[in-house]
C-alpha angles and dihedrals in degrees: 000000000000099000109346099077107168151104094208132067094354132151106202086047096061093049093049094048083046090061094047092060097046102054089027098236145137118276123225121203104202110195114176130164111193124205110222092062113123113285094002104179144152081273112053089033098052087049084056096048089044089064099038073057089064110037088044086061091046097047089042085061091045135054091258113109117218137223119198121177141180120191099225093199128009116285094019093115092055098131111010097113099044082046086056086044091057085059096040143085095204146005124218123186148161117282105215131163103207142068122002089328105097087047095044088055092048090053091051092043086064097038102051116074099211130054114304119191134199119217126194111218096156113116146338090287131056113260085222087039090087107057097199138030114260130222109201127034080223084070099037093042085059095052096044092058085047103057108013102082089073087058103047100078085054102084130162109251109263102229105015096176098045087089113020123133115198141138117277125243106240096201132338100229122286093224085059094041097052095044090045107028108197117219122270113237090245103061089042083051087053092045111155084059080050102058094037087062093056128089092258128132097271094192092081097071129207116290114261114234128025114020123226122263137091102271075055097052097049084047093061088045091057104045096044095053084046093048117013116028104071079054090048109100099037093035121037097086091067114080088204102063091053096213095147123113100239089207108117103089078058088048091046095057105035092247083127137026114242071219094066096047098048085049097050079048104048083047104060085034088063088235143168134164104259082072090075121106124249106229134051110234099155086239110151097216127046104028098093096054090228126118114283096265090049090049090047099051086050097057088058096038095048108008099048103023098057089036081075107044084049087062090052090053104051097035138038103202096071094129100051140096095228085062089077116108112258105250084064106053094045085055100053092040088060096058098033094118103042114127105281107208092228134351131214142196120237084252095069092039094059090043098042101236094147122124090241114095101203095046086057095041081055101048091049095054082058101048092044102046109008099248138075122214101271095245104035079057091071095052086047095050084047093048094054085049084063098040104045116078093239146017099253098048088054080066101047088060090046101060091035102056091036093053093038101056106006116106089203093046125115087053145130094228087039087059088050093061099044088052107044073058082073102036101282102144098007139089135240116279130210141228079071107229140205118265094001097055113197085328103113118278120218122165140194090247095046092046085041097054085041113044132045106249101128090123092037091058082049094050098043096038114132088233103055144073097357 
């Protein structure tokens, strides 16, 4: 397991318990979490042991063994999964276009000396099922509504190990076992203790609020169909009203199916295929057949966020400037050295010492819980574009203090975002500005006379509350 890290609706897993059956052989669940990953830290690190917690609970109960393992300094874990190969018939991981991970996967491809798959589990469509990247949601809307009905009936199982019959794996071998010790169920269930004792960075602190893990995720999705979802459409936009989802940083790391959640939703939508419409216009409402919040919350769910993990796979340069459309970058060039009306190092940035009060409120949101509120995080991307002397070092903070503190980041949805921030996915915008050229210009004042965040700006204040 690298990203989907799940026993429920989960691709790789079915094809791992599939192997099993057919060779009739034990089946062997490695979850490892290295240290010397960028932006390793208390906080990315606890979400992930929240979820080895889980996983650990649900493996002990099946005939799965499980392999938890925490590298305990960086490198450690050199080998161990070569060493597990030598003992396999086949490997089975996660296939995902961003971060370390496609490398990772390479390097493991040319280490292991039996078959090793990679199994895309990342979203409702197919990574390979849209042949090109596309550079508007408008296209790949469109595509999406083309082609994804014939997706849609293939669904991941949705607990694969509640049933399984398999033989059982006496021992994994003691030679593998003392080099690479896997964690005891005690101190994961202890694991804040766990991941302070590890070589992270240990100044990015826990998130306040949910912890990672699967029993968390369903919880969110609960609670959010109960809550929030009727309020979505009309709502989402106020950071007040709190109807978002707040499951990306579970999406992000696999710690949920984008399949589960479209089918808690279609449930209590009352929905079934034959509702969907017949053309494919693009349109954002009116093509699911659901009610307009449900609608709302899937074109971010489905359009936007595997737009974005359609751009990582076709194209590796996801995370650099140079990956903006040109129109953009020819825009921004030409007002790269307009008068900024501050500028401020990335060290203010992080701690929010800015004289906007809504850029703070939203940075300390972030520092405090790993998130900012979806569309505050627009205003703040757009700030730092005003406040940084060039372009490219404005992306070069935002991906720094995203990655750094976001539970979501290092992701391909997460990249959307930055970079929509520059001009990727949008079109040019008139009257031209300083400092923002024809890229789309969005300010605090405008989201504060707009939106309802009077109590966000309370609770988030610098000020208050720590």
């Amino acid at each position: 397991m690298i990203s989907s890290r799940r026993l429920r609706w989960n691709f790789s897993l079915d094809r791992a318990i599939w192997w099993a059956e057919e060779l009739r052989k034990p089946l062997l669940i490695l979850e490892a979490l290295r240290v010397g990953y960028p932006w390793a830290s208390d906080r990315l690190h606890a979400f992930v042991a929240a979820g080895m917690r889980d996983n650990g609970r649900i493996c002990a109960e099946s005939a799965a063994t499980y392999y938890p393992y925490f590298e305990p300094s960086e490198g450690a874990g050199k080998g161990l999964l070569p060493a597990l190969a030598e003992e396999a018939c086949v490997v089975v991981t996660d296939d995902f276009p961003c971060f370390f991970l496609p490398r990772m996967i390479e390097s493991a491809a040319r280490q292991v000396s039996v078959k090793l798959e990679a199994v895309d589990s990342n979203g409702l469509l197919p990574l390979k099922a849209a042949e090109r990247c596309f550079p508007t949601a408008h296209g790949f809307r469109s595509q999406l509504q083309r082609i994804l009905p014939f997706h849609l009936s293939n669904a991941p199982v949705p607990n694969p190990l509640s049933s399984l019959k398999l033989p059982l794996l006496d021992q994994v071998p003691m030679g593998i076992r003392d080099r690479w010790p896997p964690s005891s169920p005690e101190s994961i269930e202890d694991y804040p203790s766990l991941v302070s004792s590890l070589p992270v960075d240990h100044s990015t602190p826990l998130a306040e609020g949910p912890e990672g893990g699967s029993n968390a995720a369903v919880t969110a999705l609960d609670d959010f169909l109960a809550f929030g979802l009727d309020r979505y459409a009309e709502d989402h936009n106020h950071p007040d009203e709190e109807a978002c989802s707040g499951l990306s940083p579970y999406l992000h790391f696999g710690h949920i199916s984008s399949h589960e959640v479209f089918h808690a939703l279609a449930e209590r939508e009352e929905w079934f295929p034959d509702l969907l419409g017949r053309t494919a216009r693009g349109k954002r409402e009116g093509w699911w057949g659901m009610s307009p919040s449900a609608e709302a919350f899937l074109d971010q769910l489905v359009t936007w966020r595997e737009l974005g993990f359609n751009f990582c796979f076709h194209r590796e340069d996801y995370a650099e400037y140079g990956s903006l459309p040109e129109w953009a970058r020819d825009t921004l060039k030409k007002h790269s050295r307009d008068p900024r009306p501050r500028i401020y190092s990335l060290d203010e940035l992080a701690s929010a010492r800015t004289g906007d009060p809504v850029w703070n409120a939203a940075q300390v949101q972030l520092l405090r819980e790993g998130r900012i509120h979806n569309y505050l995080r627009m205003v703040w991307g757009k700030r730092i574009l005003e406040w940084t002397e060039t372009p490219e070092e404005a992306s070069t903070f935002l991906v720094e203090l995203n990655n750094r503190y976001a539970l979501d980041g290092r992701d391909p949805n997460s990249y959307t975002g930055l970079f929509w921030i520059l001009g990727r996915y949008d079109r040019p915008w008139g009257p031209e500005r300083k400092i923002f050229g024809k890229v789309r210009y969005m300010s605090s004042n405008n989201a504060r006379r707009k939106l309802r965040m009077e109590e966000y700006l309370m609770k988030y204040s610098p000020d208050h509350g720590g």
